[in-house]
N, C-alpha and C positions, 0 to 999 in steps of 0.2 A: 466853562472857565474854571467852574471849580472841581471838576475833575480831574484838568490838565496840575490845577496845583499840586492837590492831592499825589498826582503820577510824581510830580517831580520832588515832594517830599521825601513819598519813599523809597524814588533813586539816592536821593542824598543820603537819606539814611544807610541802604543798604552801602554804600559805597564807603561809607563811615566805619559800618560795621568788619566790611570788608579788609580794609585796612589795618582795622585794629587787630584780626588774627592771623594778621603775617608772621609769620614766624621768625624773630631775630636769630639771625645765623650764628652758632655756636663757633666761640673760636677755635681755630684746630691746633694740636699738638701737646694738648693738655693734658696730666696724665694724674690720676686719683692713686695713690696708696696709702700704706700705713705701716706702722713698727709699732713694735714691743717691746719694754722690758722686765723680766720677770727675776724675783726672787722669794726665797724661803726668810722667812725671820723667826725666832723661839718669840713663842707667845709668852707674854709680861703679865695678863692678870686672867685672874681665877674667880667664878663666881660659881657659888652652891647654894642649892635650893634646899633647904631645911625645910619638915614639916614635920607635926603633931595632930594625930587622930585621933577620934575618943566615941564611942557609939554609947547610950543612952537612952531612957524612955522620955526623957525631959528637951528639947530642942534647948530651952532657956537655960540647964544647968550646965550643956554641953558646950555652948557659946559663952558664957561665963568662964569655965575650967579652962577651954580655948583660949580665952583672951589673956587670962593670968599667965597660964603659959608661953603666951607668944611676949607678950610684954616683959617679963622676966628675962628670958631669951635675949633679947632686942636691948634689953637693960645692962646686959652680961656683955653683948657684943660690942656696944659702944663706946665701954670702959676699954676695949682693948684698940693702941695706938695703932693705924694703918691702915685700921678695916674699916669699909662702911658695910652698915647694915640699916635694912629699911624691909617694914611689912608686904608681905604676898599674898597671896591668896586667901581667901575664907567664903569659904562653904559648908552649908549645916543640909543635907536632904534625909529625907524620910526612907524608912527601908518597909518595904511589905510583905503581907506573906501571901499563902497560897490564894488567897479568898481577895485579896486586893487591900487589906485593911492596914492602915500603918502599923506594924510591929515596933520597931525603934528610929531612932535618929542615928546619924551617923555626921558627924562633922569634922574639917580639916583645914587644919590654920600652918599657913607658912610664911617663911623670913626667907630672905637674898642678904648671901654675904658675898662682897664684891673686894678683893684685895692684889697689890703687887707682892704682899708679901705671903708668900706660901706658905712659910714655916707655920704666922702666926695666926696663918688662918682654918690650918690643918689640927694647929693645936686645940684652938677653940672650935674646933665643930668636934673634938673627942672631947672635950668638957660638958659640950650642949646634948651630949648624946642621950642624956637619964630625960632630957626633957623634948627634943624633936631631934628625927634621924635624916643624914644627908641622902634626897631623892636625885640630887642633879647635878651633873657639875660640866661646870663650861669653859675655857679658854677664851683669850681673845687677845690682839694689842690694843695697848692703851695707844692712845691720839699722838704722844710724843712720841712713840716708837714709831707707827705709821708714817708721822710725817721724816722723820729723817729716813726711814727707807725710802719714801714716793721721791724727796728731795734728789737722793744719789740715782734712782733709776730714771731718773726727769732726765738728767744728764746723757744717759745710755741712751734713750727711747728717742730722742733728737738727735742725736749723731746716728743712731741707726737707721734713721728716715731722712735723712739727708744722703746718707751712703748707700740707701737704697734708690733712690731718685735721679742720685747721678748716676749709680748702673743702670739703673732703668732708659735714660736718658739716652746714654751712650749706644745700648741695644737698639734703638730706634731713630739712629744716624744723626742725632744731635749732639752740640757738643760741650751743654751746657745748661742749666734750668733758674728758674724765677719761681719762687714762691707764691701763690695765689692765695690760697687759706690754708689755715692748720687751729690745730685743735685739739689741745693734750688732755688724757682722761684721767682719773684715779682711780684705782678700787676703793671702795667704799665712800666716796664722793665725802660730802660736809658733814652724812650722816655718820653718828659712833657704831662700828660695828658692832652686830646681833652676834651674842656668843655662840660658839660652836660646842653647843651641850649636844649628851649623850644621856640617854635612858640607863639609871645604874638601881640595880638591885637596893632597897630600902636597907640601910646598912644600922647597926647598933652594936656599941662600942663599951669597954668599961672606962668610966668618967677619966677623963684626960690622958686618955690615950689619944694621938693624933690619929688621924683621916689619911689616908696614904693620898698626896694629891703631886701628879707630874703633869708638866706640862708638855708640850708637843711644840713645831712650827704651826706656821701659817702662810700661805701666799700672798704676796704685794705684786699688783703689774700697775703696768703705766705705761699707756697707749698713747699713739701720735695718728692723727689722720688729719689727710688734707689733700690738695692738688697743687701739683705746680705745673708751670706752664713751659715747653721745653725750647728752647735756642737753637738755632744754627751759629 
Protein backbone atom coordinates (compact mmCIF):
# COMPACT_ATOMS: atom_id res chain seq x y z
CA UNK A 1 0.00 0.00 0.00
CA UNK A 2 2.57 2.14 0.63
CA UNK A 3 4.38 1.84 -2.23
CA UNK A 4 1.49 2.22 -4.55
CA UNK A 5 1.18 5.76 -2.66
CA UNK A 6 4.60 6.64 -2.98
CA UNK A 7 4.19 5.59 -7.20
CA UNK A 8 1.33 7.67 -7.29
CA UNK A 9 2.99 10.78 -5.52
CA UNK A 10 5.61 11.00 -7.91
CA UNK A 11 3.34 10.62 -10.95
CA UNK A 12 1.63 13.61 -9.55
CA UNK A 13 4.65 15.19 -9.15
CA UNK A 14 6.18 14.55 -12.18
CA UNK A 15 3.14 15.57 -14.21
CA UNK A 16 3.25 18.87 -12.30
CA UNK A 17 6.49 19.33 -13.22
CA UNK A 18 5.77 18.51 -16.49
CA UNK A 19 3.44 21.05 -17.24
CA UNK A 20 5.19 23.76 -15.73
CA UNK A 21 7.86 23.69 -18.68
CA UNK A 22 5.57 23.81 -21.36
CA UNK A 23 6.71 26.34 -23.25
CA UNK A 24 4.21 29.45 -23.73
CA UNK A 25 3.98 30.09 -27.45
CA UNK A 26 5.57 33.25 -28.61
CA UNK A 27 3.24 35.42 -30.34
CA UNK A 28 3.94 35.84 -34.03
CA UNK A 29 4.55 38.92 -36.07
CA UNK A 30 6.48 40.76 -33.69
CA UNK A 31 9.41 42.68 -34.77
CA UNK A 32 12.45 44.13 -32.38
CA UNK A 33 14.17 47.37 -33.66
CA UNK A 34 15.87 50.59 -32.86
CA UNK A 35 16.94 54.23 -33.93
CA UNK A 36 19.15 56.86 -33.29
CA UNK A 37 19.84 60.19 -33.16
CA UNK A 38 23.02 61.61 -33.25
CA UNK A 39 24.54 65.00 -32.97
CA UNK A 40 27.69 67.26 -32.42
CA UNK A 41 27.44 70.02 -29.71
CA UNK A 42 30.69 72.64 -28.79
CA UNK A 43 31.59 71.70 -25.44
CA UNK A 44 30.66 74.63 -22.61
CA UNK A 45 33.17 73.80 -19.74
CA UNK A 46 36.85 73.54 -19.23
CA UNK A 47 38.55 71.78 -16.52
CA UNK A 48 42.55 71.94 -15.65
CA UNK A 49 44.56 70.13 -13.51
CA UNK A 50 47.24 72.32 -11.88
CA UNK A 51 49.97 70.97 -10.03
CA UNK A 52 53.12 71.84 -7.83
CA UNK A 53 56.21 69.64 -7.11
CA UNK A 54 59.11 70.21 -4.82
CA UNK A 55 61.82 67.17 -4.01
CA UNK A 56 63.58 67.54 -0.47
CA UNK A 57 65.55 65.56 2.22
CA UNK A 58 62.57 66.59 4.72
CA UNK A 59 59.00 64.68 3.76
CA UNK A 60 57.61 67.14 6.59
CA UNK A 61 59.13 70.41 5.06
CA UNK A 62 58.00 69.30 1.50
CA UNK A 63 54.20 68.70 2.63
CA UNK A 64 54.30 71.94 4.63
CA UNK A 65 55.68 74.14 1.34
CA UNK A 66 53.04 71.97 -0.59
CA UNK A 67 50.40 72.82 1.42
CA UNK A 68 50.99 76.62 1.58
CA UNK A 69 51.27 76.43 -1.96
CA UNK A 70 48.14 74.72 -2.86
CA UNK A 71 46.28 76.71 -0.34
CA UNK A 72 47.28 80.13 -1.70
CA UNK A 73 46.48 78.81 -5.24
CA UNK A 74 42.87 77.72 -4.07
CA UNK A 75 42.80 81.11 -2.25
CA UNK A 76 43.52 82.98 -5.51
CA UNK A 77 41.00 80.87 -7.57
CA UNK A 78 38.18 81.36 -5.54
CA UNK A 79 38.26 85.14 -5.57
CA UNK A 80 37.76 84.91 -9.06
CA UNK A 81 33.73 84.94 -10.14
CA UNK A 82 32.77 81.70 -12.54
CA UNK A 83 35.26 79.42 -11.52
CA UNK A 84 35.28 76.63 -9.03
CA UNK A 85 38.16 75.39 -7.76
CA UNK A 86 38.71 72.60 -5.25
CA UNK A 87 41.90 70.36 -3.92
CA UNK A 88 43.47 67.08 -5.96
CA UNK A 89 45.94 65.19 -5.51
CA UNK A 90 48.86 64.97 -2.84
CA UNK A 91 51.55 62.63 -2.74
CA UNK A 92 54.76 62.89 -0.96
CA UNK A 93 57.08 59.39 -1.90
CA UNK A 94 60.61 58.60 -1.25
CA UNK A 95 63.23 58.55 -4.03
CA UNK A 96 66.38 56.04 -3.64
CA UNK A 97 69.45 55.45 -4.87
CA UNK A 98 71.65 52.86 -6.01
CA UNK A 99 71.98 50.83 -2.79
CA UNK A 100 68.12 51.07 -2.07
CA UNK A 101 68.49 53.81 0.76
CA UNK A 102 66.23 56.81 0.60
CA UNK A 103 68.04 59.77 -0.97
CA UNK A 104 65.30 62.39 -0.99
CA UNK A 105 61.53 62.94 -1.12
CA UNK A 106 59.71 64.15 -3.78
CA UNK A 107 56.22 65.36 -3.33
CA UNK A 108 53.09 66.70 -5.49
CA UNK A 109 50.04 68.71 -4.78
CA UNK A 110 47.33 69.65 -7.27
CA UNK A 111 43.99 71.96 -7.69
CA UNK A 112 41.00 71.31 -10.44
CA UNK A 113 39.78 74.28 -11.91
CA UNK A 114 36.46 73.70 -13.44
CA UNK A 115 34.68 76.74 -15.58
CA UNK A 116 32.20 77.96 -18.51
CA UNK A 117 34.14 80.63 -18.69
CA UNK A 118 37.22 80.32 -20.72
CA UNK A 119 38.58 83.58 -20.88
CA UNK A 120 38.55 83.75 -17.06
CA UNK A 121 39.87 80.77 -16.48
CA UNK A 122 42.73 80.85 -19.09
CA UNK A 123 43.63 84.04 -17.43
CA UNK A 124 44.09 82.74 -13.97
CA UNK A 125 46.04 79.49 -14.66
CA UNK A 126 48.65 82.33 -16.44
CA UNK A 127 48.54 84.15 -12.99
CA UNK A 128 48.94 80.57 -10.95
CA UNK A 129 51.76 79.82 -13.16
CA UNK A 130 54.93 81.25 -10.54
CA UNK A 131 53.17 78.81 -8.15
CA UNK A 132 51.70 75.28 -9.92
CA UNK A 133 51.83 74.48 -13.84
CA UNK A 134 48.72 73.32 -16.02
CA UNK A 135 49.28 69.14 -16.34
CA UNK A 136 45.65 68.70 -17.79
CA UNK A 137 43.01 69.93 -19.54
CA UNK A 138 39.53 68.59 -20.28
CA UNK A 139 36.33 69.54 -22.12
CA UNK A 140 33.03 68.44 -21.42
CA UNK A 141 28.97 69.84 -21.48
CA UNK A 142 27.60 71.03 -18.62
CA UNK A 143 23.98 69.19 -17.68
CA UNK A 144 22.07 72.13 -19.25
CA UNK A 145 23.64 71.84 -22.65
CA UNK A 146 23.11 68.08 -22.53
CA UNK A 147 19.80 68.20 -21.59
CA UNK A 148 18.44 70.51 -24.34
CA UNK A 149 20.47 68.56 -26.82
CA UNK A 150 19.02 64.85 -25.63
CA UNK A 151 15.53 67.07 -25.41
CA UNK A 152 15.65 68.06 -29.49
CA UNK A 153 17.04 64.45 -30.54
CA UNK A 154 14.35 62.64 -28.17
CA UNK A 155 12.07 64.13 -30.85
CA UNK A 156 14.27 62.76 -34.00
CA UNK A 157 15.14 59.12 -32.30
CA UNK A 158 11.10 58.51 -31.95
CA UNK A 159 9.93 59.61 -35.35
CA UNK A 160 12.82 57.69 -36.49
CA UNK A 161 11.72 54.49 -34.97
CA UNK A 162 8.52 54.76 -35.69
CA UNK A 163 9.35 55.33 -39.47
CA UNK A 164 11.37 52.72 -39.28
CA UNK A 165 8.75 50.01 -37.96
CA UNK A 166 6.20 51.01 -40.33
CA UNK A 167 8.79 50.24 -43.26
CA UNK A 168 9.71 47.40 -41.67
CA UNK A 169 6.11 46.55 -41.23
CA UNK A 170 5.20 47.04 -44.72
CA UNK A 171 8.21 44.75 -46.01
CA UNK A 172 6.60 41.94 -44.31
CA UNK A 173 3.17 42.10 -45.86
CA UNK A 174 1.66 44.03 -42.99
CA UNK A 175 -0.14 46.91 -42.93
CA UNK A 176 0.25 48.46 -39.95
CA UNK A 177 1.93 48.15 -36.20
CA UNK A 178 1.19 48.37 -32.32
CA UNK A 179 3.69 49.28 -29.97
CA UNK A 180 4.58 46.52 -27.39
CA UNK A 181 7.76 48.14 -25.52
CA UNK A 182 10.11 50.85 -25.93
CA UNK A 183 12.73 52.34 -24.19
CA UNK A 184 14.60 55.48 -24.85
CA UNK A 185 18.37 55.97 -23.86
CA UNK A 186 20.78 58.87 -23.29
CA UNK A 187 24.34 59.22 -23.42
CA UNK A 188 25.69 59.80 -20.44
CA UNK A 189 22.47 58.74 -18.40
CA UNK A 190 21.99 60.69 -14.72
CA UNK A 191 25.58 60.55 -14.43
CA UNK A 192 27.81 64.17 -15.10
CA UNK A 193 30.05 63.38 -17.75
CA UNK A 194 33.88 62.28 -17.14
CA UNK A 195 35.90 65.11 -18.94
CA UNK A 196 37.53 64.25 -22.02
CA UNK A 197 41.26 65.31 -20.75
CA UNK A 198 44.26 64.95 -22.78
CA UNK A 199 47.85 64.41 -21.48
CA UNK A 200 49.62 67.95 -22.21
CA UNK A 201 53.23 68.72 -21.74
CA UNK A 202 53.73 70.59 -17.90
CA UNK A 203 53.53 74.06 -19.28
CA UNK A 204 55.12 77.40 -17.40
CA UNK A 205 54.00 80.77 -18.25
CA UNK A 206 55.14 84.42 -17.33
CA UNK A 207 52.65 85.62 -14.38
CA UNK A 208 49.45 86.56 -16.21
CA UNK A 209 49.87 85.58 -19.26
CA UNK A 210 46.69 83.38 -20.18
CA UNK A 211 46.79 79.58 -20.92
CA UNK A 212 45.79 79.15 -24.61
CA UNK A 213 42.49 77.04 -23.75
CA UNK A 214 39.89 76.01 -27.02
CA UNK A 215 37.40 74.01 -26.83
CA UNK A 216 36.14 71.24 -29.33
CA UNK A 217 32.56 69.38 -29.76
CA UNK A 218 31.27 66.44 -28.37
CA UNK A 219 28.77 63.65 -29.26
CA UNK A 220 24.95 63.48 -27.96
CA UNK A 221 22.90 60.20 -29.21
CA UNK A 222 19.67 59.10 -28.19
CA UNK A 223 18.48 55.75 -28.81
CA UNK A 224 15.05 54.14 -29.05
CA UNK A 225 14.69 50.35 -28.73
CA UNK A 226 11.67 48.24 -28.35
CA UNK A 227 9.23 45.87 -30.26
CA UNK A 228 6.18 46.28 -31.80
CA UNK A 229 3.71 43.95 -32.83
CA UNK A 230 2.72 44.05 -36.70
CA UNK A 231 -1.07 44.09 -38.18
CA UNK A 232 -2.79 42.91 -41.15
Amino acid sequence: MKKLLVASLLGTAAAVASAQTVAVPQPSGVLSLSAEAVTEVPTDVVTLVLAAEQEGPEPSAISNALSSRTQAALAQARRVSGVEAQSGGFTIHPNTDRNGKISTWRGRSEIILKSKDFAAVSKLAGELANQMQVQNVGFSLSREARRAAEQKLADQAVAAFRDKAQATTKLFGFSSFTIREVSVNESGGVMPPVPRMYAAKAMSADAGAPIPVEGGKTQVTVSVNGSVQMVK
